[in-house]
N, C-alpha and C positions, 0 to 999 in steps of 0.2 A: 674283620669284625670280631674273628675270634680273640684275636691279639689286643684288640682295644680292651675288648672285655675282660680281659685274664690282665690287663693289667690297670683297668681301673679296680679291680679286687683286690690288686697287691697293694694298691696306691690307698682303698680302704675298708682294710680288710677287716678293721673291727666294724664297722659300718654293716658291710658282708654277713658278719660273725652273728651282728644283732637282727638282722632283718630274716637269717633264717631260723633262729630263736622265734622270733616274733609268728611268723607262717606254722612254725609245729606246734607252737601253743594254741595257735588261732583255730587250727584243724584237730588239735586234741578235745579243745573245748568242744566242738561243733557235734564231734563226736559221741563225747561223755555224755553232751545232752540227749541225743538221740539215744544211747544205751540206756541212758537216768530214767529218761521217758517210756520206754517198753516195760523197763525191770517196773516203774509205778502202774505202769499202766494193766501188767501181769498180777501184781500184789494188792491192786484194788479190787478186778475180777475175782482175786480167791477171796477178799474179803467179803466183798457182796454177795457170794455164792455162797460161801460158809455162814455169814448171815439170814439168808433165803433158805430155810431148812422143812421149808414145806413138801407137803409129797406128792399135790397135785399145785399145778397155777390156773390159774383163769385166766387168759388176756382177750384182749380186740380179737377177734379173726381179722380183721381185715388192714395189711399189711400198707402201710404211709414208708414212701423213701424221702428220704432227708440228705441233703448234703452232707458232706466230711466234716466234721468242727475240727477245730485248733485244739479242742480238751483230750484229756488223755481217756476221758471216761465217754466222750461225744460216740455215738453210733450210726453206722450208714443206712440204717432203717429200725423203722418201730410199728408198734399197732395201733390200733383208735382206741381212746379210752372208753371202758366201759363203766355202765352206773351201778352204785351200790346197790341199787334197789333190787339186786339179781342176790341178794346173798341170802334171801331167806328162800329163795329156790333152790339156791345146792346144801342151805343147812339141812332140809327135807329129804338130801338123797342118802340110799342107805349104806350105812359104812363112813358119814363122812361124821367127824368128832366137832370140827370147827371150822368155820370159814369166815375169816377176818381181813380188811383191809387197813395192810398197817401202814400207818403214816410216820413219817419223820421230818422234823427239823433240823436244818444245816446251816443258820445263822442263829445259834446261842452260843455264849462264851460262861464256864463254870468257873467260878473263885472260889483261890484256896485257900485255907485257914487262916491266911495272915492277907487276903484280902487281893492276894494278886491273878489276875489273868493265866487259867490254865491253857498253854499254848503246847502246839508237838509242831514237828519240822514236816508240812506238807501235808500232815495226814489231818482226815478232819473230826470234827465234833460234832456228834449224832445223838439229836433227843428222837427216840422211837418209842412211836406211842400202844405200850402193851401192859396190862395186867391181869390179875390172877383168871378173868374171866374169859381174857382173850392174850394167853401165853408166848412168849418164845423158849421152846424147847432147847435152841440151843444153851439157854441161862441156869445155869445153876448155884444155888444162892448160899454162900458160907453162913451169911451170918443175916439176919432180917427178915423181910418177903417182899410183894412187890407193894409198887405205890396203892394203896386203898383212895386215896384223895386227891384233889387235884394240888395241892401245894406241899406233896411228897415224890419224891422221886429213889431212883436207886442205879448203884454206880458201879462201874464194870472194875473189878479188884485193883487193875495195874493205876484205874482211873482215880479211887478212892485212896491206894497210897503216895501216889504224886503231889493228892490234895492236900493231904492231911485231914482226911474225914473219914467218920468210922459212921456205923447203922447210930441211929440218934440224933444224930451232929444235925445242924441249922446249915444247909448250904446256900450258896447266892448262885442264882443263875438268872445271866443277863441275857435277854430275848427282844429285840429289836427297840435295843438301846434302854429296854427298863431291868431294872433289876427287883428278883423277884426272891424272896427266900422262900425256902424250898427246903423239908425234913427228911434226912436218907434215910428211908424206909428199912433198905436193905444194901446188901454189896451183895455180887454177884460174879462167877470165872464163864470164860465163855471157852471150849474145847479149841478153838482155832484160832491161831495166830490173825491178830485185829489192825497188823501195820501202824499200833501207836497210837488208835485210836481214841479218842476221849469219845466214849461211849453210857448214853447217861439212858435211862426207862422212866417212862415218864406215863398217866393213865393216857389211855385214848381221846377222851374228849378235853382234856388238855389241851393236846396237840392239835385237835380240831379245833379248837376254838383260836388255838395262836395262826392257825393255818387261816381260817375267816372273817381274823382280821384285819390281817394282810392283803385279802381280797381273793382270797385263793379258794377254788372254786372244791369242796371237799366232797361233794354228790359224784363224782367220777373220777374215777384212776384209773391207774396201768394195769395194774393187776391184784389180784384177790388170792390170798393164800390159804390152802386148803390142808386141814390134819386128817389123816385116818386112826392118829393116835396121837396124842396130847401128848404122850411119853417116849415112846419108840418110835421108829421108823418104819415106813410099810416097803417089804421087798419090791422090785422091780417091777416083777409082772402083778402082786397088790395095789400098787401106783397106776399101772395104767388099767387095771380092770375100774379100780374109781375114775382114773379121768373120763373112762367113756360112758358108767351111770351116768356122770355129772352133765358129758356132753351131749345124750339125750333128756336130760332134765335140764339144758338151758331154752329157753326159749326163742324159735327166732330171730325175735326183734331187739333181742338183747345183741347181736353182732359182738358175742364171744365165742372162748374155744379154750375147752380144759390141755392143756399140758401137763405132763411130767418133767 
């Protein structure tokens, strides 16, 4: 058997030559995916995290298991969404600066000054809905402020020079296939690497309104994020001394639970 084999390879060997070419490509590719997918799947987590700069969270207490998904961002369990109607309960508790729940949009496309499709390679485009009344601290703004009105927005710096737009400029942003102009408020650096993100701030009831058209249910979410300081950060053990005012001033019918 051995001699047959050894010498159907010499008989063709280029034959040979290509089919184990063919096998190390096939197992490198297999590979690189699965490395390609951790290394995204590590660099989204930092980004959602360095995005979430709150000092306390609110979520469900009560823990829902879910299947594995196929996404890189899919998790094996979550909480029950909780209702906003709980937020003027932990604004009341003391120590706490702000408690908002920010929403975002992950189907808008932003045009650049000549009209074309601002696109990155895998990473996505996020309109997050904050202004001056309800902040994200991690923004600090070179040049402008935040959006005052709904047909103003404001754009994350690396976002703003890909565009070619500067604070003033008339931008377009298309949101479930209409396109909408839109006045840059402001531009804005964010302290943490964003993985490419086309990152755009949009006001709150903006995004609520683009979100309740859609059908999408904006009286309950995942979670509610909470400042003890509008500016700075609250140390560790300040962090959790607020989560547990907040966790005896929730009520129980609300089925949350503050975290740090």
């Amino acid at each position: 058997m051995f001699r047959i084999g050894l010498r159907d390879t010499k008989a063709h060997f280029r034959r040979f030559i290509m089919s184990i070419i063919a096998i190390a490509l096939g197992v490198a590719f297999v590979v690189g995916s699965f490395c390609f997918r951790e290394m995204l799947n590590d660099q989204v987590s930092q980004m959602m995290g360095s995005n979430s700069d709150a000092d306390v969270y609110v979520r469900g207490a009560t823990e829902e298991k879910q299947e594995p998904g196929g996404s890189v961002t899919s998790y094996n369990s979550t909480y029950n969404e909780i209702s906003t109607s709980i937020i003027p309960d932990i604004e009341n508790v003391d120590g706490v600066a702000s408690a908002d729940a920010t929403m975002q949009l992950g189907n808008a496309v932003l045009l650049d000054h000549n009209g074309d499709a601002l696109t990155t390679v895998g990473a996505p485009t996020l309109v997050i809905g904050v202004d001056q009344d309800a902040p994200w601290r991690s923004a600090h703004f070179v040049s402008g402020e935040y959006p005052q009105t709904d047909d103003e927005v404001a754009l994350l710096e690396d976002t703003a020079d890909k565009a070619g737009l500067k604070t003033g400029d008339t931008a377009k942003l298309i949101v479930d296939g209409e396109a909408r102009e839109m006045t840059v408020s402001g531009v804005f650096t964010s302290p943490s690497t964003q993985l490419g993100a086309i990152l755009i701030l949009a006001r709150p009831s903006f995004v609520q309104h683009v979100l309740q058209e859609e059908g999408e249910d904006t009286s309950s979410i995942q979670f509610i994020g909470v400042y003890g300081s509008k500016t700075t950060p609250l140390d560790e053990e300040a962090q959790q001394q607020l989560a547990d005012r907040i966790n005896k001033a929730l009520p129980k019918s609300a089925d949350a639970h503050a975290v740090t």
